[in-house]
ROFIFI-988105 format. One record per residue (C-alpha): x, z, y. Coordinates in steps of 0.02 Angstrom, whole numbers, plus 50000, padded with zeros to 5 digits. Layout:
XZY/...
This chain:
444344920954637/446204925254671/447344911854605/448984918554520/450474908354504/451914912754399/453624909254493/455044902954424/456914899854482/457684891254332/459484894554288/459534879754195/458424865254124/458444873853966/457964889054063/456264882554139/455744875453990/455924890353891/455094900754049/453734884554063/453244887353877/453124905553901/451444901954013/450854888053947/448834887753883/449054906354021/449314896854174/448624878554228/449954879654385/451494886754415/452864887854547/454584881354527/455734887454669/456974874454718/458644884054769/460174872854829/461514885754898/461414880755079/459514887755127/459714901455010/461364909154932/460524906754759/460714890054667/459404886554535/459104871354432/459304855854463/460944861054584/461474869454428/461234868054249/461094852054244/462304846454130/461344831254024/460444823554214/458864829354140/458304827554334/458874812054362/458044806554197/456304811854249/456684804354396/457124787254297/455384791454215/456634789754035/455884807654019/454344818254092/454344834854188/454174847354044/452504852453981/451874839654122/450384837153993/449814853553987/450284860254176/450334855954342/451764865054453/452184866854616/453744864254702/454544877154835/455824870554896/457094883754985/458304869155018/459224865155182/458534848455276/457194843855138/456964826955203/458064819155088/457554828554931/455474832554965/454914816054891/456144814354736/455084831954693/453414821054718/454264808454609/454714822154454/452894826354471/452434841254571/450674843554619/451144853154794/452594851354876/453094871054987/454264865255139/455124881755231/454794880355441/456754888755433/457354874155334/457414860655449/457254857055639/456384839155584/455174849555474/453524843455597/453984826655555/454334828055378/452634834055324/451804820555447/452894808555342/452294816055194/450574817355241/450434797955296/451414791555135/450374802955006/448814807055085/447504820455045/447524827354863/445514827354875/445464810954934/446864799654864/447574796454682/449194798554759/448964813554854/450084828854843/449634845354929/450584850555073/451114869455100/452014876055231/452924892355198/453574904755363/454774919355355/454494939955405/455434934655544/454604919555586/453064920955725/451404915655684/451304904655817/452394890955736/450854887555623/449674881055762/450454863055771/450154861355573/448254870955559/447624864955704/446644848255664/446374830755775/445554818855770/446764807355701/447674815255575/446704832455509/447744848755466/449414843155412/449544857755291/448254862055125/449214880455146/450204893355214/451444904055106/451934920255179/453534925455104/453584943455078/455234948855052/456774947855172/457944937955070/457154924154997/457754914954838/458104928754720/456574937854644/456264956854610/456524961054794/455864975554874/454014970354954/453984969355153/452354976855188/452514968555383/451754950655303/450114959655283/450064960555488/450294942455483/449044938855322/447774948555432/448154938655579/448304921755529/446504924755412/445614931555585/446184917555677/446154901355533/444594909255432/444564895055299/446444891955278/447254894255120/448364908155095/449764911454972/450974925854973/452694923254884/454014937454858/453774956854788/452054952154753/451604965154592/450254976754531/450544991654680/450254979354797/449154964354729/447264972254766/447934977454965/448464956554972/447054949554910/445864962355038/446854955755177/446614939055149/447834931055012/446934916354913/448674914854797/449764929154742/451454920454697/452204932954555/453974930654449/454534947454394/452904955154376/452294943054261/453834938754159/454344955454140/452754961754091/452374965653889/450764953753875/450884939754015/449044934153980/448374950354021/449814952754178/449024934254255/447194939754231/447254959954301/448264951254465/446854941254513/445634956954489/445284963954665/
């Protein structure tokens, strides 16, 4: 079955909790998306809104990650040179961490970092999932060095996120229907890798993802805007 993951770029603390409580008992995971200015235009929480260091608190541990007792949530983080932020998001919590290819020229390294420090998910208590997410723009090809397993370390990534809009970081943008060209290609040629799709992802265009190959459909404004979330979460996953 399709998973569905509502997306969320917090405008403040005060902001994701209120959006976080909105989905709780609906959704077991959700996606925070991490926006610092520099990657992205947008700034989200915690670059702003931040007022009382609720970040730095959870970071302390003086306070948990809210609703971290009834939700797991994923962190996408569409910040410029992630290497000095990835872990403190590990730290707060997050069950996956999304790195952008675009973000960083050390990105290769980072998740190898990542991968050594916190292991498998499946396979260690401290283990985080990995998920690599690539641009319109971006080629395919760029994936091979992260899917392809050795020997010696395995696949470096649990996922791939295709983003599916143009300008990433703000949601209810037009859909870019050239991802499902590279859905289709990157399923034919990795047949068991996992597959999310982040960005116009809605109800005209949810069943034609999932047919292509999309194990996760990413979805803010769809969902949020919608009059009865529960029933929004459950008729995306339908193919």
């Amino acid at each position: 079955m399709t998973e569905v993951l509502p997306a969320i770029i917090p405008t403040s603390y005060e902001d994701l909790k209120e959006k976080m409580s909105t989905v709780r008992g609906l959704a077991s995971l959700v996606q925070i998306d991490v926006c610092d200015g520099k990657f992205v235009s947008s700034k989200c929480w915690p670059y702003v809104g931040d007022e009382e260091n609720n970040f730095k608190k959870i970071l302390k541990e003086d306070e948990g990650f809210p609703f971290w007792q009834d939700m797991d949530f994923e962190a996408d983080l569409m910040i410029q040179n992630p290497e000095t932020e990835a872990e403190k998001w590990i730290k707060a919590g997050a069950k996956a961490i999304v790195l952008h290819y675009e973000s960083s020229p050390k990105i290769l390294d980072l998740v190898k970092k990542l991968r050594k420090d916190y292991g498998y998910l499946a396979d260690s208590v401290a283990g985080i999932e990995i998920g690599l997410a690539i641009d319109i723009d971006t080629p395919n090809t760029v994936l091979d060095e992260f899917l392809k397993a050795d020997k010696d370390s395995g696949v470096l990534v649990d996922f791939v996120q295709f983003m599916g809009i143009k300008k990433i970081g703000y949601q209810g943008q037009e859909f870019d229907e050239e991802v499902l060209t590279k859905i289709k290609a990157l399923r034919k040629k990795y047949p068991s890798v996992v597959i999310s799709i982040d960005g116009g992802v809605n109800f005209d265009n949810n069943k034609t993802l999932i047919k292509v190959g999309a194990n996760k459909l990413i979805s803010g404004s769809a969902i949020f805007e919608s009059e009865n979330i529960k029933k929004a979460i459950e008729e995306m996953s339908k193919t």
